[in-house]
GULO-85767 format. One record per atom (N, C-alpha, C): z, y, x; residue in one letter. Coordinates in steps of 0.2 Angstrom, whole numbers, padded with zeros to 4 digits, always signed. Layout:
ZYXa
...
END
This chain:
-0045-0384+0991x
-0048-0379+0986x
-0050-0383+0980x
-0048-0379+0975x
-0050-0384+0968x
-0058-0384+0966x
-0059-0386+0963x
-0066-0390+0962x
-0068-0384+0955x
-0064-0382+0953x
-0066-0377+0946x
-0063-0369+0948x
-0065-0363+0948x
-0061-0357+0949x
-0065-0352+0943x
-0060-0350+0943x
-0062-0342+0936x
-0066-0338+0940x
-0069-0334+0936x
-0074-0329+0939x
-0068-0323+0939x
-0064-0324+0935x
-0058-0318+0937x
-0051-0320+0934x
-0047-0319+0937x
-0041-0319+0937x
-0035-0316+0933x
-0032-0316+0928x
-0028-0310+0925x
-0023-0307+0929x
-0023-0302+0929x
-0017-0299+0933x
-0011-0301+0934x
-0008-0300+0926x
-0001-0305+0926x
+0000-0312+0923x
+0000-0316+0929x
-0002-0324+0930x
+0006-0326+0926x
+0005-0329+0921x
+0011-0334+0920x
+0017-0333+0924x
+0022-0332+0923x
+0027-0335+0926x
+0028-0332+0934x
+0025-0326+0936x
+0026-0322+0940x
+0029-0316+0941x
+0034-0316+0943x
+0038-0311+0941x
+0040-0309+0949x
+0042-0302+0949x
+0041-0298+0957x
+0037-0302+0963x
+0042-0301+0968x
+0038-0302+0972x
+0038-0310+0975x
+0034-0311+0978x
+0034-0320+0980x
+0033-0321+0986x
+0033-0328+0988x
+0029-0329+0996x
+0025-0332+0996x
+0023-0332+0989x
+0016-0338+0989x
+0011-0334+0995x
+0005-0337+0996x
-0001-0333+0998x
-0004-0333+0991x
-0008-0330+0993x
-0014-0327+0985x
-0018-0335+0983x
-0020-0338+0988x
-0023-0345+0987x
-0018-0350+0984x
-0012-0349+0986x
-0007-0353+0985x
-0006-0352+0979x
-0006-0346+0975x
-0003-0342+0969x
-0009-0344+0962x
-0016-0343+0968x
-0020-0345+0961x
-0022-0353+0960x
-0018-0358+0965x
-0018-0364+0963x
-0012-0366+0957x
-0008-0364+0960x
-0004-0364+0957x
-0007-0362+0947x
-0008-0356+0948x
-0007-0355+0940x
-0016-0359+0937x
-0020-0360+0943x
-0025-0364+0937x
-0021-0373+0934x
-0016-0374+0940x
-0013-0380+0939x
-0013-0380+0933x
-0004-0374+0932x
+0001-0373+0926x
-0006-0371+0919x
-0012-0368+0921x
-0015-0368+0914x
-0018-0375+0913x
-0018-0379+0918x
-0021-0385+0913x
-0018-0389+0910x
-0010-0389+0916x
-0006-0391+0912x
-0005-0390+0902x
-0005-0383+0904x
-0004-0379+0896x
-0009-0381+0888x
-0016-0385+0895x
-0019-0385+0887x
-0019-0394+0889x
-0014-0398+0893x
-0016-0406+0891x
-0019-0409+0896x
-0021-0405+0904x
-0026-0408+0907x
-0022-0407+0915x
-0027-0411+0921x
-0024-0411+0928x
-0031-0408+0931x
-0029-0403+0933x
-0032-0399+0941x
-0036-0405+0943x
-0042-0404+0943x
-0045-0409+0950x
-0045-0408+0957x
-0044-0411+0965x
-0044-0405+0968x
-0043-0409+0976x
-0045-0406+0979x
-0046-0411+0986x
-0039-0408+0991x
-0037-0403+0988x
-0033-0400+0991x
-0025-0405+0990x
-0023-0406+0998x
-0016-0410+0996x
-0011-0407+0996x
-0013-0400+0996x
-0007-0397+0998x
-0005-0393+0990x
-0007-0395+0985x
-0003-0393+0978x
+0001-0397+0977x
+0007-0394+0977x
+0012-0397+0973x
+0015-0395+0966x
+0010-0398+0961x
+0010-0395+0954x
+0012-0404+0951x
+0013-0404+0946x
+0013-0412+0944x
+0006-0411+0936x
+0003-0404+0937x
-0003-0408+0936x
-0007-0405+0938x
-0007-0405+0945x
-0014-0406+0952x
-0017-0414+0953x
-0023-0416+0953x
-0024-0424+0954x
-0029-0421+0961x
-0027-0426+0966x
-0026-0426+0971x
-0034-0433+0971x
-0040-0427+0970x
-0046-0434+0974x
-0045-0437+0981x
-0045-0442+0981x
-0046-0447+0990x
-0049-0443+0991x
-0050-0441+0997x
-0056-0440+1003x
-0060-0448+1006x
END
């Protein structure tokens, strides 16, 4: 689970287009990644299961 989450979500998440298999969890990792990518920065986040290239992956 990421360490920072929005208090809400946009409807039409970047780069979502019909339907997907993500899960909702998987979907909203995904696009806080892709936004921080966008503005220069890395996801902090205990979760190893992002596979975004800019999610940072804290040691446990």
């Amino acid at each position: 689970m990421p360490w920072l989450v929005p208090i809400s979500t946009p409807r039409s998440a970047p780069g979502r287009v019909g339907r997907t298999n993500l899960r909702s969890d998987a979907l909203l990792d995904f696009y806080l990644a892709s936004l921080a990518q966008k503005h220069g920065m890395q996801l902090a986040t205990l979760d190893e299961g992002i596979k975004h290239q800019a999610a940072f992956v804290i040691p446990a």
